[in-house]
LOTORLO-59305 format. One line per field, with one value per residue: residue number from 1; x, y, z of N, C-alpha, C in turn. Coordinates in nm, 3 decimals. Layout:
<sites>
miza <- (NUM ...)
n_xx <- (X ...)
n_yy <- (Y ...)
n_zz <- (Z ...)
ca_xx <- (X ...)
ca_yy <- (Y ...)
ca_zz <- (Z ...)
c_xx <- (X ...)
c_yy <- (Y ...)
c_zz <- (Z ...)
</sites>
This chain:
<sites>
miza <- (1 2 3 4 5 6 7 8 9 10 11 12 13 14 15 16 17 18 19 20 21 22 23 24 25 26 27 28 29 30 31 32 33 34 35 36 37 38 39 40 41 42 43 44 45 46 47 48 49 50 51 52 53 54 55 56 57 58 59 60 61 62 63 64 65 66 67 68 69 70 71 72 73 74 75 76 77 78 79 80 81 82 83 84 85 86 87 88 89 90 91 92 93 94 95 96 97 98 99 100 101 102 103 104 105 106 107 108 109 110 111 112 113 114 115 116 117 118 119 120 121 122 123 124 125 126 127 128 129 130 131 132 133 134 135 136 137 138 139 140 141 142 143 144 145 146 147 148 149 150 151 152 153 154 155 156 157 158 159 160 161 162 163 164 165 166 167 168 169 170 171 172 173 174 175 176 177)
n_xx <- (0.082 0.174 0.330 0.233 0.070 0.337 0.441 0.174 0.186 0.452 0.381 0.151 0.297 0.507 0.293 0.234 0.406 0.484 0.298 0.339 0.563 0.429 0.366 0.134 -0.189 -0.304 -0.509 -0.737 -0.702 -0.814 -1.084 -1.453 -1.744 -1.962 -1.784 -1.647 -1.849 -1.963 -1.708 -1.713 -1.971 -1.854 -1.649 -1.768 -1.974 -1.777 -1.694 -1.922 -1.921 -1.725 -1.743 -1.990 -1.874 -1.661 -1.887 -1.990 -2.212 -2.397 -2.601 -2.588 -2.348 -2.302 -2.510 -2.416 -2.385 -2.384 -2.687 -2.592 -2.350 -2.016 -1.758 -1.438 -1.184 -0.853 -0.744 -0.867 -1.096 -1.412 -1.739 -2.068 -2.300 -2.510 -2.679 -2.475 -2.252 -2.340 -2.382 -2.107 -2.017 -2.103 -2.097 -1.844 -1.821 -1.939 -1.740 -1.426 -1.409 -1.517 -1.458 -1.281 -1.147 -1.167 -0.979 -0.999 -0.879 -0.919 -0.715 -0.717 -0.973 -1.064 -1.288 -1.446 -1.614 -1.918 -2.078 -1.917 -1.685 -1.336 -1.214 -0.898 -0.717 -0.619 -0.618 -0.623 -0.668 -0.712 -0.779 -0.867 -0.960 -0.848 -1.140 -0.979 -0.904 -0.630 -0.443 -0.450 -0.183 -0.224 -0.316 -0.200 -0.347 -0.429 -0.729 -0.922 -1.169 -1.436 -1.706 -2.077 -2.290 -2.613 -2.942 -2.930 -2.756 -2.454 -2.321 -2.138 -1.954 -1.795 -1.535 -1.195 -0.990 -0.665 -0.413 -0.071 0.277 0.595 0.734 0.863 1.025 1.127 1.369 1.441 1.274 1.514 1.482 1.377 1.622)
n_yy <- (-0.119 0.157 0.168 0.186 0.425 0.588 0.578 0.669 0.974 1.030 1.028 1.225 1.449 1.472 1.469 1.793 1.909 1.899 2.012 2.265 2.354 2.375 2.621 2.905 2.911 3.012 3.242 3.150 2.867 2.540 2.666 2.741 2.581 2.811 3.057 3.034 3.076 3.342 3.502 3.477 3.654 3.881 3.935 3.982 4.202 4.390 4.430 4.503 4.756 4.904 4.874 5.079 5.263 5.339 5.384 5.595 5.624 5.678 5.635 5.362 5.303 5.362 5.201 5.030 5.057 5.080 5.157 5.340 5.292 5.450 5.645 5.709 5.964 5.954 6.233 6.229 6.311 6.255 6.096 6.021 5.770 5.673 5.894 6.058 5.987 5.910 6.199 6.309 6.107 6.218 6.490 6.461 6.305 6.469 6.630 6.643 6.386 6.278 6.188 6.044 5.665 5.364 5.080 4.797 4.626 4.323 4.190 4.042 3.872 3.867 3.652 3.808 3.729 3.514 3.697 3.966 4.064 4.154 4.357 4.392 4.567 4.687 5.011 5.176 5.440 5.670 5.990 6.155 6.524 6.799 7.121 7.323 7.215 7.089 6.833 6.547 6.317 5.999 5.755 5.476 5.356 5.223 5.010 4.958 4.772 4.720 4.477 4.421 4.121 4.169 4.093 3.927 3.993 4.152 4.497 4.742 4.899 5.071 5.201 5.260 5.495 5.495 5.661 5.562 5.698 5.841 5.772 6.046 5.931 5.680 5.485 5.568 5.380 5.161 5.179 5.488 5.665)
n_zz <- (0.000 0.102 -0.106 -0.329 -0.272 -0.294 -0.548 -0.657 -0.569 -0.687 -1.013 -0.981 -0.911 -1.116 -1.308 -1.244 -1.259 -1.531 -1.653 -1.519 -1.714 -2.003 -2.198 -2.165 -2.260 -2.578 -2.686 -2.860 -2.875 -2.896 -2.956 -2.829 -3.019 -3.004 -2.987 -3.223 -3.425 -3.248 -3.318 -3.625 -3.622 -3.494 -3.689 -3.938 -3.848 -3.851 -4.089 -4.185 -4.118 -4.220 -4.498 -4.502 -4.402 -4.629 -4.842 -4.722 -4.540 -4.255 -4.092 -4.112 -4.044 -3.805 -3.651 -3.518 -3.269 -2.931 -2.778 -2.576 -2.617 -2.626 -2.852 -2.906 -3.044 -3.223 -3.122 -2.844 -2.822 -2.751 -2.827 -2.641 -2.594 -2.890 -3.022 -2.985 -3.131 -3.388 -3.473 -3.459 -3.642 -3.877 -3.955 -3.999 -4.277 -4.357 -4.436 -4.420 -4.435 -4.627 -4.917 -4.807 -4.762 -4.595 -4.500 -4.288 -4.009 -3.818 -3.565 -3.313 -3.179 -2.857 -2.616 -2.346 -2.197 -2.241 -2.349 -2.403 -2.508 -2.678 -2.886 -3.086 -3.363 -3.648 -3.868 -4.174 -4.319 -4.611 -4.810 -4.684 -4.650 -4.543 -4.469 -4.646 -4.883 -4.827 -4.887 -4.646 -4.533 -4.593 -4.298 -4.104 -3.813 -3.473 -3.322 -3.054 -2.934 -2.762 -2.734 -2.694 -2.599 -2.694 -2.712 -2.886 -3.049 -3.142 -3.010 -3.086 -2.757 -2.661 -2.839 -2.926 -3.062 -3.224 -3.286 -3.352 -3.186 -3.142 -2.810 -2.598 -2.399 -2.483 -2.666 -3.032 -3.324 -3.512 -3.774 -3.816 -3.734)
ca_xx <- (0.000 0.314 0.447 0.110 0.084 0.411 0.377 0.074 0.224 0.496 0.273 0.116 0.425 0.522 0.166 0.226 0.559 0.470 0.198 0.430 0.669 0.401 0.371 0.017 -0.272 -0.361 -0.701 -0.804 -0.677 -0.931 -1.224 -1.596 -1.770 -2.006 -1.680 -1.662 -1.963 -1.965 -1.618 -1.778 -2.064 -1.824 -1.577 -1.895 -2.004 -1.664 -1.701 -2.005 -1.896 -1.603 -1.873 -2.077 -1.791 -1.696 -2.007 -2.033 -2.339 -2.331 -2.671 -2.544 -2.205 -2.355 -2.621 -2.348 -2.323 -2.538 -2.763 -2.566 -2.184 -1.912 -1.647 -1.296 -1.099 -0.744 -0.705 -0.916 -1.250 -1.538 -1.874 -2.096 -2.397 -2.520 -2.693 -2.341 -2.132 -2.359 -2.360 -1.966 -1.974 -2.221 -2.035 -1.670 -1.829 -1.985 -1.677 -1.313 -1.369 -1.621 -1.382 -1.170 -1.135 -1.113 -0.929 -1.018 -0.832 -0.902 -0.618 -0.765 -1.116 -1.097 -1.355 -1.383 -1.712 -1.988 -2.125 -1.849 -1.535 -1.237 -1.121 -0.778 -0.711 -0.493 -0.683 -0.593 -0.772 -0.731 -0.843 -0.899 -0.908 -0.978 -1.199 -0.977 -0.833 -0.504 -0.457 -0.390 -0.148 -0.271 -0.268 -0.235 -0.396 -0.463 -0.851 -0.931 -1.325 -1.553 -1.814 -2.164 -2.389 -2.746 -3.083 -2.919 -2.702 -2.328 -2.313 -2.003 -2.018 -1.636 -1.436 -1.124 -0.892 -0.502 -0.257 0.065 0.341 0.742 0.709 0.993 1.097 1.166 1.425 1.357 1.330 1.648 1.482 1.332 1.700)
ca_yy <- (0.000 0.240 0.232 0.264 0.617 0.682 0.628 0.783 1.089 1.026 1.044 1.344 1.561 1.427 1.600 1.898 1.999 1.931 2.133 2.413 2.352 2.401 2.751 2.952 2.821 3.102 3.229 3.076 2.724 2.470 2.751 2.649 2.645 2.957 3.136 3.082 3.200 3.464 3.549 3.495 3.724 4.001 4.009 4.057 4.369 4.555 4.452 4.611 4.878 4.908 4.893 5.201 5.387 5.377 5.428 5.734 5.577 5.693 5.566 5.212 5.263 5.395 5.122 4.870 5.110 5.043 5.301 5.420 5.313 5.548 5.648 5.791 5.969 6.000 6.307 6.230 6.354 6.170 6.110 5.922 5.785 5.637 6.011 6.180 5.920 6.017 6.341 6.288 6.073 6.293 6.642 6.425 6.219 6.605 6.732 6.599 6.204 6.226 6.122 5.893 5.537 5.272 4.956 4.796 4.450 4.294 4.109 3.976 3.877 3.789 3.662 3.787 3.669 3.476 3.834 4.031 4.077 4.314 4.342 4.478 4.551 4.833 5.043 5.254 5.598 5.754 6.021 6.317 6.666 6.911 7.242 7.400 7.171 7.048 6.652 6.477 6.223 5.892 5.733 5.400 5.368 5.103 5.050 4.890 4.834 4.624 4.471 4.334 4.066 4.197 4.050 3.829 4.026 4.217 4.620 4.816 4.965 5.191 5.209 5.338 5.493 5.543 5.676 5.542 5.754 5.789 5.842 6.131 5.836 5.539 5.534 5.577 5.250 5.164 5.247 5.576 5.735)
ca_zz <- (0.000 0.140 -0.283 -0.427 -0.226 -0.339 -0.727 -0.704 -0.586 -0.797 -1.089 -0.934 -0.888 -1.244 -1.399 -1.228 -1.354 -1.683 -1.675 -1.525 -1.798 -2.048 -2.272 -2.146 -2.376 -2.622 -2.630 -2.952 -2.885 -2.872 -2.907 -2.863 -3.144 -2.974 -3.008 -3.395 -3.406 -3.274 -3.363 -3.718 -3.637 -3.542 -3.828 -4.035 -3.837 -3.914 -4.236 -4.236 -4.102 -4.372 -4.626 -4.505 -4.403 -4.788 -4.902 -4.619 -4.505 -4.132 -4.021 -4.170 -3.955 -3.620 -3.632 -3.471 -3.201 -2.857 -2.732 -2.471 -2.650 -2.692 -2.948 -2.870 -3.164 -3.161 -3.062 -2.735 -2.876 -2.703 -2.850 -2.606 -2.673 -2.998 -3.113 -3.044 -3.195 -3.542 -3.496 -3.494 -3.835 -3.976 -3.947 -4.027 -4.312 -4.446 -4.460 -4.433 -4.477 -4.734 -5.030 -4.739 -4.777 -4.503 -4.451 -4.140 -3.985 -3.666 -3.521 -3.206 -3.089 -2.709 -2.580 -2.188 -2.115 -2.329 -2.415 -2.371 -2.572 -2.701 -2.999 -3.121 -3.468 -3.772 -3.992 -4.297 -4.346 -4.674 -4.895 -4.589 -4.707 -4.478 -4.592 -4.757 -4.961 -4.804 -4.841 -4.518 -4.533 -4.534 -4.202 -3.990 -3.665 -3.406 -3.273 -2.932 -2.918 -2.686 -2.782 -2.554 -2.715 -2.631 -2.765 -3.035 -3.177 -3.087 -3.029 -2.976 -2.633 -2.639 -2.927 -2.942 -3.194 -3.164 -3.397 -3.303 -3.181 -3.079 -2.678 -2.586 -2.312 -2.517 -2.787 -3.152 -3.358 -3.579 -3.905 -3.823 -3.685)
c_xx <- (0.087 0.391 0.338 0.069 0.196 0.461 0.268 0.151 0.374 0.423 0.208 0.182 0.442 0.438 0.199 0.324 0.557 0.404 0.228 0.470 0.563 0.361 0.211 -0.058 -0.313 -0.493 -0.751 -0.796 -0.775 -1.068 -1.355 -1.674 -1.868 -1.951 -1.663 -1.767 -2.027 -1.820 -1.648 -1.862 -1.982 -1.736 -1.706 -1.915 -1.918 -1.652 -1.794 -1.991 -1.802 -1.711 -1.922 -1.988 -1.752 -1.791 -2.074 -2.169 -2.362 -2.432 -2.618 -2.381 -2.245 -2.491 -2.572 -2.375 -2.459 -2.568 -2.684 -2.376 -2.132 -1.819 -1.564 -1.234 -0.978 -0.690 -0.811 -1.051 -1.365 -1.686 -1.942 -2.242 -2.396 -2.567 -2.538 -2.247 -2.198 -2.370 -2.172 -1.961 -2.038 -2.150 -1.861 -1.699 -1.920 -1.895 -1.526 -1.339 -1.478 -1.609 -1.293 -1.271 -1.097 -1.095 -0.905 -0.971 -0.841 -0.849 -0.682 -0.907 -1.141 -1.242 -1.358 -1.502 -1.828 -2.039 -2.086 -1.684 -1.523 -1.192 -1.036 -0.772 -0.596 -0.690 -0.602 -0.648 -0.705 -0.806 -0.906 -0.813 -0.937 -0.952 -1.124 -0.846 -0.703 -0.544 -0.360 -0.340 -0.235 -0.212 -0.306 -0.238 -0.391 -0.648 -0.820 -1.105 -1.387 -1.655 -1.945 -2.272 -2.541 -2.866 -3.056 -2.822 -2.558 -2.302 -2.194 -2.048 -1.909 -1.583 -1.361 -1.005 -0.737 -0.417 -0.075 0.177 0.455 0.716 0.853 1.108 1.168 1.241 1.332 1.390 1.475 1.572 1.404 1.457 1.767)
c_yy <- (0.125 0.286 0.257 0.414 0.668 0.709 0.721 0.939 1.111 1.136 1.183 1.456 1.551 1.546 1.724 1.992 1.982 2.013 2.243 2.439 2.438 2.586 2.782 2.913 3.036 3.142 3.144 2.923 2.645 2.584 2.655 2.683 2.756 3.041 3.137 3.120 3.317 3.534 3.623 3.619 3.907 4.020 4.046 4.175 4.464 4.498 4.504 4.738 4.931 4.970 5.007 5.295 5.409 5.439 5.559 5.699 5.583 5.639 5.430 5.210 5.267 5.299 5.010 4.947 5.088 5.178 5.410 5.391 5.467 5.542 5.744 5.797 5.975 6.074 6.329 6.243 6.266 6.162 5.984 5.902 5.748 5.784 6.078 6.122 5.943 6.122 6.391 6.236 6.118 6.422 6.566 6.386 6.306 6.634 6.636 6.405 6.186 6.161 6.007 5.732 5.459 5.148 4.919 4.615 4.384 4.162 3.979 3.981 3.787 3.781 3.651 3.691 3.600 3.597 3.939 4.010 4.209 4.268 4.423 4.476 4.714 4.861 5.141 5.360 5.647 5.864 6.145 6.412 6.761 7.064 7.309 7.315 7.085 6.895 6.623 6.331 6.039 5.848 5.578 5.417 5.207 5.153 4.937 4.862 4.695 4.615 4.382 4.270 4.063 4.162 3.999 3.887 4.108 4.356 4.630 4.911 5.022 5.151 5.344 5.390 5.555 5.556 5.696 5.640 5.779 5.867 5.903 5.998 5.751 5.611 5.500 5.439 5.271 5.240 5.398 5.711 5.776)
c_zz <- (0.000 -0.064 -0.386 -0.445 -0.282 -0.471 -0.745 -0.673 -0.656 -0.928 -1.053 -0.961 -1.026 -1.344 -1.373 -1.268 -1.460 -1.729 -1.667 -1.652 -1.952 -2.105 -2.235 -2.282 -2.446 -2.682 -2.752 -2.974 -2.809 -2.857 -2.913 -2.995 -3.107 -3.015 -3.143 -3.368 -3.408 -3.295 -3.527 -3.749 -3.584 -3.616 -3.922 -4.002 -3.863 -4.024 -4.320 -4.224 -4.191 -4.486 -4.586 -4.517 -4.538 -4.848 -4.839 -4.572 -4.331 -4.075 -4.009 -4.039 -3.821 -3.577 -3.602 -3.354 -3.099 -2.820 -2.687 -2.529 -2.693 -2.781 -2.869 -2.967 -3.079 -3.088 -2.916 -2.717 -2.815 -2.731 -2.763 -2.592 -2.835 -3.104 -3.145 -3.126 -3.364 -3.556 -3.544 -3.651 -3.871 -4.038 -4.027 -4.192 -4.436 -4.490 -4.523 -4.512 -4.569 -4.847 -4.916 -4.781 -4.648 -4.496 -4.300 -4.111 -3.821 -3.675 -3.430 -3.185 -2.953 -2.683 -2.392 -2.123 -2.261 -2.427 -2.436 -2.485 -2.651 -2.807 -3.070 -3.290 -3.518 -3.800 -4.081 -4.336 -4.468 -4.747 -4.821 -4.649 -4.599 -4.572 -4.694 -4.843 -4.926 -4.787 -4.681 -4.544 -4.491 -4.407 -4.136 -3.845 -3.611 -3.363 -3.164 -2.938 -2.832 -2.738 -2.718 -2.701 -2.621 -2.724 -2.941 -3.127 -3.092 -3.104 -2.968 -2.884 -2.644 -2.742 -2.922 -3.000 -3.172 -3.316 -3.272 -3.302 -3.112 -2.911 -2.670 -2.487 -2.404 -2.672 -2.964 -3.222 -3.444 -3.744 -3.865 -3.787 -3.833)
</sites>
């Protein structure tokens, strides 16, 4: 009995340091199929949203957006609320980004909770003029956006938009010196 207990914990100790040893599981390994799913169901919505934003279609873009979600531009800008966040692409989408173009890629779709997830991604903005004419460099950004799955379907509740930039702290990369 005395070597049965002590294979078994053998064996025991054994599992458990392998399991240390092992590399953290990354979120998409082994997903459920829920998770395709709705992973599925939100690359579609920013691909709908792609689509309007082209087409300047701002009801069509702000009609992912939940009642009460917010938007954050780069420069800090806060529309919150589903009216202010079209009142935002309405006035942007009059003026400057009305000829822009967007390419939109999401990297990551965590999921934190069954109804709940973040998703990281690039985008591509071209084709901004502002009023009086001057072209604005095309630009890549990063987006951050949450998204809640309410009555069958997935609204963004915060999105948020970042143009990447050299912090005075940290050195500059090698190709930009």
């Amino acid at each position: 009995m005395r070597q049965l207990v002590i294979v078994l914990a053998v064996l025991c100790a054994t599992r458990v340091i392998a399991q240390a040893a092992e590399p953290a599981p990354k979120s998409d390994i082994a997903k459920l199929k829920s998770d395709i799913v709705n992973e599925a169901a939100i690359r579609k919505l920013y691909d709908e949203f792609t689509a309007a934003w082209n087409r300047h279609d701002v009801a069509a873009m702000t009609s992912h957006w939940a009642e009460d979600g917010d938007h954050v531009e780069p420069d800090g800008q806060v529309a919150k609320g589903r009216d202010q966040v079209t009142a935002l692409f309405t006035k942007q989408h009059a003026s400057i980004f009305k000829d822009s173009h967007l390419e939109l890629k999401i990297d990551t779709v965590w999921f934190i909770t069954q109804d709940v997830a973040l998703i990281d991604g690039t985008y591509d903005l071209s084709g901004v003029v502002l009023p009086d004419g001057t072209k604005i460099p095309d630009r890549t950004g990063r987006l951050s956006t949450n998204l809640l799955n309410e009555q069958g379907r997935w609204w963004i509740v915060a999105s948020r938009l970042m143009i990447p930039a050299t912090l005075p702290y940290k050195p500059k990369p090698a190709a930009a010196q």
